[in-house]
C-alpha angles and dihedrals in degrees: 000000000000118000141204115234109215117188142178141189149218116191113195100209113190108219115235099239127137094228137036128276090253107012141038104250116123117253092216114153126233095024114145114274111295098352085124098051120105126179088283102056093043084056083238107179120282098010115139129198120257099193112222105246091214087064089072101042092059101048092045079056091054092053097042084051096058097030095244121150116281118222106236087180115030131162138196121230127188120260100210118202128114128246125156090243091054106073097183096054090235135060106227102223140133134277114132093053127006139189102248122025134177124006140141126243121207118208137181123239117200091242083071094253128122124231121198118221118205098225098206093185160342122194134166134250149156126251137249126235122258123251105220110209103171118087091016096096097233099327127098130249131207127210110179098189090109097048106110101007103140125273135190104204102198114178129186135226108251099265103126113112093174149031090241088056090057099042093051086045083055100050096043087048091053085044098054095044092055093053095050085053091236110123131002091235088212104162097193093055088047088246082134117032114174125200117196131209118203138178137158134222138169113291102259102027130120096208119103109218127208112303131211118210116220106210127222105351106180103189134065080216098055087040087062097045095039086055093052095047098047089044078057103039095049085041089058096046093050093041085049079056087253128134130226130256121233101238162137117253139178127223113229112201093191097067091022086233135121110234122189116265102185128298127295122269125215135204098273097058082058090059083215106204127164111283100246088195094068130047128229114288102237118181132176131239076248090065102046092047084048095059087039092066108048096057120124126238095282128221106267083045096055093044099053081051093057098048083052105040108040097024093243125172116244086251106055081027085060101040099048096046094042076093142044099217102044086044087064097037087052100049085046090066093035094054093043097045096030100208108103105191093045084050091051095050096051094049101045093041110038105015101042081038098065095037106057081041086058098034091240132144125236092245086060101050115140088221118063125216090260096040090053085040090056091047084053095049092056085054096049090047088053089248099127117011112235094254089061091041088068073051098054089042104045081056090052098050084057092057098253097127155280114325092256090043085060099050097047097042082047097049082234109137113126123253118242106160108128090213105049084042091056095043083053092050089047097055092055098040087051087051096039095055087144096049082053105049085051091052090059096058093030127110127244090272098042091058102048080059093047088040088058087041085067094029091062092043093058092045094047079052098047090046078247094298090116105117093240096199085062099040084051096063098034086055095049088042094054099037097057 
């Protein structure tokens, strides 16, 4: 039988403030256990909640940018339920009404189209602690730095038919936060923790069947694989005659499998109820316009202006847009070297090249936009061919210089002068008689391979500092 895949997310966005949802403690990552942890994280008696006015900023930010409903009255609600991480015994968080209710998200698919994903929510909520297992000898520990730091939950409709769906939302969700400057996005960190829902039914029904949740998946990579896995094992069961389990599972990367964590819960087993500690969130249509304009180009803007101004194809216009940063970085050595694609090559190719070689962001590239501009400008003068100019900025990368201090101090600007060229071309066509002979007689074909024969030879002779567009023509011209 072939079946439909139909999957949704939650994406657990944790929110770029100084300071807790409730509390003052900094939200720092990496500090030692429980160093970031005041009276009201540990639940000590008598502590109340303060809400952190920049949590909902941000997450009013996140609403205004894909056109969902703001929630000009929203409330939180406890989420009852015990871990050991969770000293409260509830995560105060929001159901009934939430901050930001129903959008639409547009993302980009490789094959050029456009797929439009129902956003159903996005509320906001505080963190739980984290249960450490490893160097305890067969005890827990519990570091509660992490209890109360600010998340965004954001959950989809389920409008995902494929792995590759989910992975481009992701992306383009990661792109967009970190334009809007509200999270760092940073998976690794758990700054984005996705949890995915997935469930299969006949091709061609209506009819959703019983999902499974894979909890905290932290890479767009593990999110593709744990997808795959779960659409086979569910396949398998309902091709066996089986039926699937409601359930939460984990993705082990390790064995590249899905195992069964414990069953789903559902609204009902949180006993949800109104928090009585904080008051209802009310904001103004002010508020909301304030925020609004002061919104940055975002990234499918950005994109479509690339395509238009500088003539870029979708996929450079949606690589170099896919970050702020490199979107800027990218425009500065566009507008100093004025030559886009160029621009685009180099920044995509060798820059992008040697940073993700080197694990670096673009923000901490050794080479600066006008440093790499003025490199491209001594290509596009025929000062340095652009063979010489990886060269040049290999050598900068590495701290040796500006690109004109390099080729100076390297004796590698590129020779155009017509005469010294000739006199170059003479001398191997004057060593290569037989290369030549075979030229004459040669077709067209024949003689593009011969052309880069002497080309190459001259080249080999100059230390590649023969300006090939010139010895090009003088050989062509010669040869005739």
């Amino acid at each position: 039988m072939q079946w439909e895949s139909v999957i949704g997310l939650e994406v657990h966005l944790q929110l770029a403030t100084l300071s807790k949802i409730f509390s003052g403690s900094a939200t720092t990552f990496g500090a030692e256990p429980n160093t970031q942890a005041n009276a009201v994280d540990l639940a000590m008696p008598g502590m109340l909640p303060v809400l952190n006015e920049q949590a909902v900023r941000f997450a009013v930010t996140f609403g205004v940018s894909i056109g969902a409903e703001i929630g000009m009255r929203s409330i939180f609600d406890r989420k009852n339920y015990f871990y050991p991480d969770l000293p409260k015994g509830y995560q105060i968080s929001q159901f009934h009404d939430p901050i930001v209710g129903q959008g639409v998200f547009d993302i980009h698919l490789e094959d050029g189209s456009i797929r439009q994903i129902g956003i159903t929510r996005a509320h906001l909520e505080e963190d739980a602690g984290k249960s450490l297992h490893e160097d305890f000898h067969g005890s827990t520990g519990v570091d509660l730095n992490r209890a109360g730091t600010p998340l965004l939950e954001i959950v989809t409709e389920p409008d995902f038919r494929c792995a590759e769906e989910a992975v481009a939302y992701l992306k383009a969700l990661h792109s967009l936060v970190t334009y809007l400057e509200i999270s760092d996005g940073n998976m690794a960190e758990g700054s984005m923790r996705c949890d995915v829902n997935i469930s299969l039914r006949p091709m061609g029904s209506s009819t959703l069947g019983t999902r499974a949740e894979i909890k905290n998946v932290n890479s767009f990579r593990f999110v593709e694989k744990a997808i795959r896995h779960e659409i086979e094992r569910q396949a398998d069961i309902l091709e066996d005659g089986g039926s699937v389990v409601q359930e939460t599972r984990l993705y082990d990367p390790d064995r590249d499998e899905t195992r069964s964590m414990r069953s789903k819960e559902v609204a009902n087993d949180y006993r949800y109820f109104p928090e009585p500690d904080l008051l209802p969130i009310v904001i103004d249509d002010n508020y909301v316009t304030t925020i609004r304009d002061k919104l940055p180009e975002l990234p499918l803007a950005k994109r479509a202006r690339f395509l238009d101004q500088y003539g870029l194809g979708n996929y450079d216009a949606g690589i170099l847009s896919s970050s702020r940063a490199l979107a800027d970085y990218f425009e500065t050595v566009a507008a100093e070297c004025t030559n886009a694609k160029i621009a685009a090559n180099w920044v995509q190719v060798e820059l992008l090249g040697l940073l993700n070689r080197n694990e670096l962001k673009i923000q901490d590239s050794p080479v600066s936009a006008p440093e790499l501009s003025a490199l491209i400008k001594r290509v596009l003068d025929n000062s340095i061919s652009g063979k010489i100019a990886k060269q040049v900025f290999e050598a900068m990368w590495q701290g040796e210089g500006s690109a004109d201090e390099i080729i100076e101090a390297l004796g590698l600007r590129q020779v155009s002068d017509s005469s010294a060229l000739e006199t170059m071309v003479d001398d191997v066509i004057a060593s290569n008689s037989a290369q030549v002979e075979q030229y004459l007689v040669a077709d067209e074909g024949k003689r593009r391979k011969l052309i880069g024969f002497f080309v190459g030879q001259i080249m080999k002779t100059s230390r590649g500092q023969a300006n090939p567009k010139m010895v090009n023509e003088i050989l062509t011209k010669k040869l005739c």
